[in-house]
C-alpha positions, 0 to 999 in steps of 0.5 A, spaced: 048 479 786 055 476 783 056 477 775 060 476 769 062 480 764 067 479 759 074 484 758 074 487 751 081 485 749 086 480 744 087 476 749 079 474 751 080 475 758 074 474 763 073 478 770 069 474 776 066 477 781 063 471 786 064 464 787 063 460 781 065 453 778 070 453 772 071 447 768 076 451 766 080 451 773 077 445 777 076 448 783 076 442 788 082 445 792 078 452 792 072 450 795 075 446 800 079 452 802 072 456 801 069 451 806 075 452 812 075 460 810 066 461 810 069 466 805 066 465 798 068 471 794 074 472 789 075 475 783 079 471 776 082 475 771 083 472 764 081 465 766 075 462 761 069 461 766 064 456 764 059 454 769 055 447 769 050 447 765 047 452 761 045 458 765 049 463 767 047 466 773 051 467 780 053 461 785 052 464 791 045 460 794 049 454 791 053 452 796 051 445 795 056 445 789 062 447 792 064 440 794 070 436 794 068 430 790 068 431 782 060 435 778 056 430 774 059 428 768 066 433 770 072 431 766 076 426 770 084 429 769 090 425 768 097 426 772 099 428 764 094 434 764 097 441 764 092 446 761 096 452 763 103 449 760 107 455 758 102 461 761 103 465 768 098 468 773 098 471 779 095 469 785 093 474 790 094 472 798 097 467 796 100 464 802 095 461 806 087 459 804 084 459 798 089 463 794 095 458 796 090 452 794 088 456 788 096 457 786 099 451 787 093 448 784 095 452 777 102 451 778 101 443 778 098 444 771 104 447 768 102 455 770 109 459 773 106 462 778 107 469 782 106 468 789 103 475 792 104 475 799 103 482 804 109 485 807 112 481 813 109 475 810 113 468 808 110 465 802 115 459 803 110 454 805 106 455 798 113 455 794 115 448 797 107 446 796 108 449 788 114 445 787 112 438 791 107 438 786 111 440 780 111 447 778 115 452 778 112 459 782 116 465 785 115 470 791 112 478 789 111 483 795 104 489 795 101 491 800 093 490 796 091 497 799 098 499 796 095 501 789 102 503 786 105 497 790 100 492 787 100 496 780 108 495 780 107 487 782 102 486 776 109 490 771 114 485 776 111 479 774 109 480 766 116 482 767 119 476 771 114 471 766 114 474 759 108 476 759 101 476 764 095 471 762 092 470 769 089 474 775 086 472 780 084 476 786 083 473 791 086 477 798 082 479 803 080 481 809 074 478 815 075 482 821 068 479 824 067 484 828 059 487 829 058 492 826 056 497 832 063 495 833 067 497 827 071 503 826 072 508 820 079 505 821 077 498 820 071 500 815 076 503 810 081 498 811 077 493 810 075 497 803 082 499 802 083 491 801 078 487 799 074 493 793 079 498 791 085 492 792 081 487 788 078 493 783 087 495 782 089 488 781 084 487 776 084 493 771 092 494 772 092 486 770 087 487 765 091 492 761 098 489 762 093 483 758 091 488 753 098 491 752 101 484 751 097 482 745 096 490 742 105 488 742 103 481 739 098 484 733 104 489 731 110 484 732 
């Protein structure tokens, strides 16, 4: 079952394993790459999740609330709204799917955004797409099953914003294969990349937060 716990940090950051629906975001974009994917699973750091309603519990037999069309009694947005005005995220497998929706979608409200893209991967397609929609968002190369790559991403992008605000953990592999047929090889890639990877990107994400705002208390 998916869960929820808070970081302990300055910075109130927030790490999501599972699906779910943030007012905080507005997935609709999300749940329809969710949708064309079948994939249900990433991971959000440093993003204030709240879920409908008063319960607090996993998404996951919920599939029903993944729909494109706005919840009941959900903020309607104007073109004027920039929540993430002046922060910076990280969005990994950014180049197509789920993560090219969910980066474009922060770069439209006001977020700049690190591209994350797989060696040998253009992210060309999502950067026309940040800028169409108005924001601004650069490329950053890491191979997830890479943690030295993927720990000199996080460091690259606070560095290339200023600071680090947001994670999302989003690449992942699916090699649809039964299980009779799946190798040690492709068992530790799929690992490698979608826990170890995913585990990675959010703990060194995490203490980039953490030390920005130990810098910020002292300063």
């Amino acid at each position: 079952m998916s869960r929820i716990c808070r970081i302990r940090s300055t910075r109130s950051s927030f790490v999501a394993m599972g699906m779910c629906i943030s007012d905080s975001l507005n997935l609709e974009d999300v749940a329809k790459a969710c949708v064309e994917e079948k994939r249900w699973e990433f991971m959000v750091v440093g993003l204030p999740l709240r879920l409908p309603g008063s319960h607090q519990h996993a998404l996951e037999p919920d599939r029903d609330l993944l729909r494109a069309e706005p919840l009941p009694n959900h903020r309607q947005e104007t073109s004027m709204t920039r929540r993430f005005e002046g922060k910076v995220a990280l969005v990994t497998g950014a180049t197509t799917g789920i993560g090219q929706a969910t980066a474009v979608r922060l770069a439209a409200d006001g977020a700049l955004v690190g591209v994350n893209r797989k060696p040998g991967i253009d992210a060309t397609e999502t950067l026309d797409m940040i800028k169409a929609a108005g924001g601004e968002g650069f490329a950053v190369e890491a191979d997830m099953r890479d943690p030295v790559a993927v720990t000199a991403m996080v460091k690259e992008v606070a560095a290339r914003g200023g600071q680090l605000d947001y994670v999302v953990s989003n690449a992942a592999i699916n090699p649809f294969m039964p299980w009779d047929a799946t190798s040690i090889d492709d068992f530790d890639e799929l690992f490698e990349t979608n826990v170890r990877g995913s585990w990675v990107i959010c703990t060194e994400g995490a203490k980039q937060m953490i030390a920005e705002g130990m810098a910020a208390r002292s300063s």
